[in-house]
Structure formats: C-alpha cells, structure tokens
N, C-alpha and C positions, 0 to 999 in steps of 0.2 A: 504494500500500500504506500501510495506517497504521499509526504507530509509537507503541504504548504503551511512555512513560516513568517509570520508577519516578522518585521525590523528587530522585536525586542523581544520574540522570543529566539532569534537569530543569535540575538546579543546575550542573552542567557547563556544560552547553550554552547557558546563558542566559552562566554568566563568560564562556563563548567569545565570544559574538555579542558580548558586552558590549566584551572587550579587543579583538575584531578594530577593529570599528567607530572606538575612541578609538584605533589606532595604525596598521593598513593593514598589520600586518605578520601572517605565520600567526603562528597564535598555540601555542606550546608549554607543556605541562604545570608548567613548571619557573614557567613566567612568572606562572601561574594561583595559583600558591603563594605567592607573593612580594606580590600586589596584596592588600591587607587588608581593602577595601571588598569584596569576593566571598564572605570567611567561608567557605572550603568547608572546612576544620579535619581534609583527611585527608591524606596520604601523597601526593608527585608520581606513584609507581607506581598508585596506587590512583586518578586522575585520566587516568591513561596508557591502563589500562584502560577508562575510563568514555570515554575520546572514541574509542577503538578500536571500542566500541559504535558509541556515534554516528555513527562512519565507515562501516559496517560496515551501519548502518540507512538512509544514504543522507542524511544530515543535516549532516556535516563531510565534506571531502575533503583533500590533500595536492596541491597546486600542484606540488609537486616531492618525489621520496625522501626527501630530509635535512631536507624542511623541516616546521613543526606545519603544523595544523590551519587550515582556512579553511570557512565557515559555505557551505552550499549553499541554495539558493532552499527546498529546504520545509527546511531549517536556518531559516532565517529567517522562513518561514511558521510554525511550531510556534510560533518566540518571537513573534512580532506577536501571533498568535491567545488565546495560552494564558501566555506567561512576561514579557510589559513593562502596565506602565503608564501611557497618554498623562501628559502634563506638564503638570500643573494649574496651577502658577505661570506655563509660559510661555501658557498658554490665557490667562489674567488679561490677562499683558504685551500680547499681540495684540489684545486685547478692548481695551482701556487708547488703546493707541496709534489705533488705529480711529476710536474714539469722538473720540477728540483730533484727528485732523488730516483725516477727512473730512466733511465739512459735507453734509448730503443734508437736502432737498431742495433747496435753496438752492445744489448742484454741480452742473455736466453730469456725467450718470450716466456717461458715458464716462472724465469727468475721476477719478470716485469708484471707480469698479471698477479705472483705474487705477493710485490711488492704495494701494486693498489689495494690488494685487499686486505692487505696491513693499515694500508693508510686509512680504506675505510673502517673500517674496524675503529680503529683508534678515535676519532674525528666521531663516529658516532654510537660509539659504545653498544652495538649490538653487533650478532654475530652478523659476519659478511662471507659474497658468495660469489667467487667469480667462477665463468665456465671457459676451459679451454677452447679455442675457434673451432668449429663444425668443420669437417672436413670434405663435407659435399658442397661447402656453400664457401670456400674459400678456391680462387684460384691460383691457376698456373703460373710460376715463374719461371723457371727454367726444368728443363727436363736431360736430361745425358744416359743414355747407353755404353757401358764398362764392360769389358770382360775384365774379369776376376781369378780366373782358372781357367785350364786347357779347354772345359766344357759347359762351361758355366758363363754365363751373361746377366748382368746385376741393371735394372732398369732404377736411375734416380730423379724423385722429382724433388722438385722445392719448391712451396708454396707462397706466395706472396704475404703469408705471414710467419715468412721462412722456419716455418714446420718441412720438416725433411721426411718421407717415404721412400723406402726400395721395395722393392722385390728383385726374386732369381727365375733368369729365363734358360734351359735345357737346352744347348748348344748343339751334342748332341741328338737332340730331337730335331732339328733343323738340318743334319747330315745326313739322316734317316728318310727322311720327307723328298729331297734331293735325290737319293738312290732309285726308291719307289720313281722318281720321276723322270731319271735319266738323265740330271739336266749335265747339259757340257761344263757348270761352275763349279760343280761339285771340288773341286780343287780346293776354289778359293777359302771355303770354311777349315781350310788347314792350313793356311798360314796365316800369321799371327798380324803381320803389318797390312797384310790385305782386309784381313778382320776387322783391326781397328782404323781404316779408312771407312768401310763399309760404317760401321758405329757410327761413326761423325757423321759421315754424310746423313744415315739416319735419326740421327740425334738432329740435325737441322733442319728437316724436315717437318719431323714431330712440334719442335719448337714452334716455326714458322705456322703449325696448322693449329699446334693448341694454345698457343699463351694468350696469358688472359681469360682461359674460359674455366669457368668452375671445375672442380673435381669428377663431382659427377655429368659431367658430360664429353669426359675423355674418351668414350667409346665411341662415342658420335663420329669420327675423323672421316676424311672422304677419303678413300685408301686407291682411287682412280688416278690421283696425281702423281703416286710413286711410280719410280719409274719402273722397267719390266726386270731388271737384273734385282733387283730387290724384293721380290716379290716372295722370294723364298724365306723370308722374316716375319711375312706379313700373319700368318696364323698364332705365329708365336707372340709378337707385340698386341697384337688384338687380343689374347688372351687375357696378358699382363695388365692391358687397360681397360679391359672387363673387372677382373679379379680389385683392380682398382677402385673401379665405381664402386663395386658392390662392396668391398671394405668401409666406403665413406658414408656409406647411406644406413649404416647403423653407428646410430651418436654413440659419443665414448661417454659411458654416463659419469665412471670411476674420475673423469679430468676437471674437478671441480675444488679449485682451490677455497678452502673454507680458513677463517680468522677470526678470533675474539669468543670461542666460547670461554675461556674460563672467566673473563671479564663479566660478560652479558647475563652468565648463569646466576651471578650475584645479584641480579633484578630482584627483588622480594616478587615477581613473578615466578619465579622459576626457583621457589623453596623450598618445591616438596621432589624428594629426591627421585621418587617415579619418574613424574613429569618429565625432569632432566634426564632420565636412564631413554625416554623414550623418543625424545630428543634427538641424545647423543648419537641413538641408532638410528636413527632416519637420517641423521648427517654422515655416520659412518657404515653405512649397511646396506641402506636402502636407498645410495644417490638415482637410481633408473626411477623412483617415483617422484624424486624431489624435481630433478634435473627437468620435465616438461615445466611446470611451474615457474620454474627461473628463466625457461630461454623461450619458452610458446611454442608457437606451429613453425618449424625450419620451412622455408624459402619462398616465405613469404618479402613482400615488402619491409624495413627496417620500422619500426613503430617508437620514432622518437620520443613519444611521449610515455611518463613511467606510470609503472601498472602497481597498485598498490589493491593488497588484497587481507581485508580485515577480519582475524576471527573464520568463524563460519563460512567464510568465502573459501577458505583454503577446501579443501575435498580433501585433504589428508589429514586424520583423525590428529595425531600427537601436536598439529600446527595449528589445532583451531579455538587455540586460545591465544594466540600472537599475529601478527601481522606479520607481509611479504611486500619488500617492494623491489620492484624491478625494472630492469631499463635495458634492450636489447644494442649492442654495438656492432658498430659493421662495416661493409668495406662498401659503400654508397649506398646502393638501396638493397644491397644483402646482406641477411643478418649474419653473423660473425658467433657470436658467443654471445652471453649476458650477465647481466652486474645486477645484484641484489642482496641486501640485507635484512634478516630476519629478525624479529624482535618480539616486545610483549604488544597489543592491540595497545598498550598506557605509552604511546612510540611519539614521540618531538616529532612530528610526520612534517612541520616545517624542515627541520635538517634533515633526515633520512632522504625526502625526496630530494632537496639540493642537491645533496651529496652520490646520491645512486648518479644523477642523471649527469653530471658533471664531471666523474670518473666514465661513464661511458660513452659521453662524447670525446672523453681526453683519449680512449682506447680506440674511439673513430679515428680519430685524428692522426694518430700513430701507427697503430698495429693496421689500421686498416688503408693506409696509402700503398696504392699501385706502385 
C-alpha cells in the first residue's frame, strides 16, 4: 500500500529515522523536541500525533508498550527514496582516498579491488563487498599462441582488465588430423621455427578479429578470412574458444573480496551470536547466493544508479534484518563487477550510498578503461 505524506508528517518521520539511526534507542516525541538540528517548531503532542500516523500507516512501530517509536523497513524505504540526501563530502573523501592509495594499472587488480574494499569498509563501518570482473562481460586485449612443448600449444589471453586466461591446445592432434588428410604440410608441424611463424601469424589474426569484443563472444570469429594453409588449426582454436566462452559464462561466485566484518559485527545489531554465525556463513559459504544480489542480471546495461535493499527486501533469510546497497561498475555500458556494502536496516544510508557509488564509478574509471 502506498502512503501519501503531507510536509510534517515527512518531517516527523525523517527526525525519526534520523534520531533512531544516531542513538539505537526508540525514539520518543519528547526527544524529537529537544534535538535542535530537526527544526520541527511544534508541540510534543502534536509530534505524538504525527508518529501515531506513521504507526498506524505501517512506517514506525513500538518494540514494546512503554517504549517510542522504531522506523520499519518501508519507514526507511520512504526516507532512502524521497527524504535523505547521499553525502557529497564523504563521496569527495572516498574518491580522494582511492585515487591516493590505489595505483592501477601498475596493481594486481586483485590487490586494487582489495584495497577499495578496505577503504570502504573503513569510511563506512559496515561490512563491504567487492566482486571480481565477470569474465563474459569483460573484453579482449591481447591474445598470443605459444608453444610450450614439442606437442603442446598454450593459447593466452588478456583481458582489458588485465585478468590473464590460458588454456592447452594438443599439437599432436593437429599432426593426426593432417595425416587422415594427406595434406602436403604435414612437415611443417615438425619444425619448430616454422611453428612458431605459423603462431604469430595466427596470433595476429585472432587479434585483429577479436579485440575489443567480450569474452563470451570469442567463438563468434568468421574463420572465412584465414587463409587456406592455416586451416589445419582451425578445429583446434575453435575449440579453445569454445571451451572459452563456456568457462566465462558461469560467474566465479568464490571472487568476492569481503572487508570489515569484525568491525561491523560490533553493531549492537549483530549481538546475538546466531545471527552472526549465520552471517559469517552466507559470506563464507554460500557467496553463489549472495553474489546475484550484489552484481544483478550480467549483460545487461550498467545501472549507474545504486540499488539499496532494506530488511525484507533481501530474499535471503540471514540478511533480512540488515540492509544491501549496491552499485554495479563497468567498462561503458557493460557491467564489470559490483561494489556493495552490507549492514544493519539502522545504516547512515546518506554515507553508505555516497560511498558505494563513488568507489564504483572510481573502479569505472580505472579498471574499466579500454
């Protein structure tokens, strides 16, 4: 049901979220009066009335008889959506810090995406959540054909967020293919400097046809323009970038750099040691259900805007007493990975969102240049 707010029950309910958030305790009308930064310049009765509303519409509830007021999930959904403002200073601060202490391209990206989610962490005292870059949804940057051994061929790519992949290609199996066929080159897969001209040449090739395109659509190549003496490769590479695609289009769910539980867990949300056991194992155990939640539906359009999900909005039991917020980063309008921090539903949702979205335009900006 939706709850139209006139101006000052707006202004109620935002002092509410506001005082619950900075103290943990329900918040009572008397208290609402007393804070001078809230300005609401009416009567304690006349504020008595206005959260009785709000009670009454499903947006504050009562923990106990005697006790005020406590914000419920679309309490806190209304003010996320319609009554706060992200934190433009701490956006700066995050931005700031980033620029300063991670070094890219010149980092292991593992080292640098773990270093933002230190920074998040820190900066907003909940646990933080970065996900390593999808690997269907990130492209080509250079690609090289090695031999390695007398029968062996090692196929390398590197991805434009210089993530490194090989595989091994049966060299052998390529001599074999050649006999069945009679062909008059049959030679040349027995020496060595013939071999690795063949590579380059092929290796250039490939370059030329695939950089720049996603991972998963390496099999796509049009294999018409090679030329005819090469053609005795072509079953074996077309495997290789089969075997390719089909590796990238199941997410790595395990690549999910996580920071600041032991911090976060000292929320007087997170007191009862259950809770936290249940926690710990959805963050350590079970990242293939957390991981859709943080990065959304892969290959899609980039959804610059950050996704914050309160309470009961989560679908995973252990999380739906906290909140999720999230921001996908990417290399123009493909998503890449995603940045999010979790926390209690009682979340500074002004700095949480600054801070998600400001670390994952910094990872656009970076990680995600061609």
């Amino acid at each position: 049901m939706q709850v139209k707010l006139n101006n000052r029950h707006q202004h109620i309910l935002w002092a509410t979220v506001r005082h619950y958030i900075a103290t943990a305790e329900p918040v009572g009308s008397k208290s609402l009066v007393e804070v001078e930064e809230y300005n609401l310049s009416v009567s304690p009765a006349t504020i008595r009335n206005g959260m009785s509303f709000l009670e009454k519409s499903g947006l504050l509830y009562q923990p106990h008889t005697s006790a005020g007021r406590v914000p419920s999930d679309s309490g806190y959904r209304i003010y996320v959506d319609q009554l706060m403002t992200p934190s433009e200073n701490l956006a700066f601060e995050v931005e700031e810090l980033l620029q300063k202490q991670l070094n890219w391209p010149e980092g292991r990206l593992e080292a640098v995406l773990q270093g933002a989610a230190q920074i998040l962490a820190t900066l907003s005292g909940y646990i933080s959540l970065v996900t390593m870059p999808q690997t269907s949804t990130a492209k080509l940057r250079h690609l090289q054909l090695v031999q390695v051994e007398a029968e062996k061929i090692m196929l390398i790519v590197v991805t434009n967020t210089y993530e490194t992949q090989s595989l091994m290609m049966d060299l052998g199996a390529i001599n074999q293919t050649n006999d069945r066929q009679n062909s008059p080159d049959n030679s040349v897969l027995s020496n060595p400097e013939d071999i690795d001209r063949e590579l380059q040449i092929l290796s250039n090739f490939l370059n030329s046809q695939l950089r720049d395109r996603a991972i998963g659509e390496l099999s796509l190549l049009d294999w018409s323009e090679l030329d005819r003496e090469f053609e005795k490769y072509t079953e074996s590479i077309k495997n290789l970038l089969e075997n390719l695609t089909l590796r990238s289009q199941t997410p790595d769910y395990t690549r999910i750099m996580i920071s600041g539980i032991a911090e976060a867990l000292r929320l007087p949300e997170f007191s009862q040691l259950q809770q936290v056991q249940t926690i710990i194992h959805l963050l350590e155990e079970k990242q293939e259900e957390l991981w859709p939640l943080i990065f959304g539906a892969t290959g899609k359009k980039t959804d610059k805007q950050v996704k914050v999900r309160i309470g009961s909005e989560n679908p995973l039991e252990p999380i739906q007493g906290c909140a999720l917020v999230s921001a996908t980063y990417g290399n123009g309008t493909i998503p890449l990975g995603s940045v999010g921090v979790l926390g209690p539903t009682r979340m500074v949702y002004e700095n949480a969102i600054a801070l998600v979205k400001s670390t994952a335009d910094f990872l656009s900006e970076t990680i995600g240049i061609d």
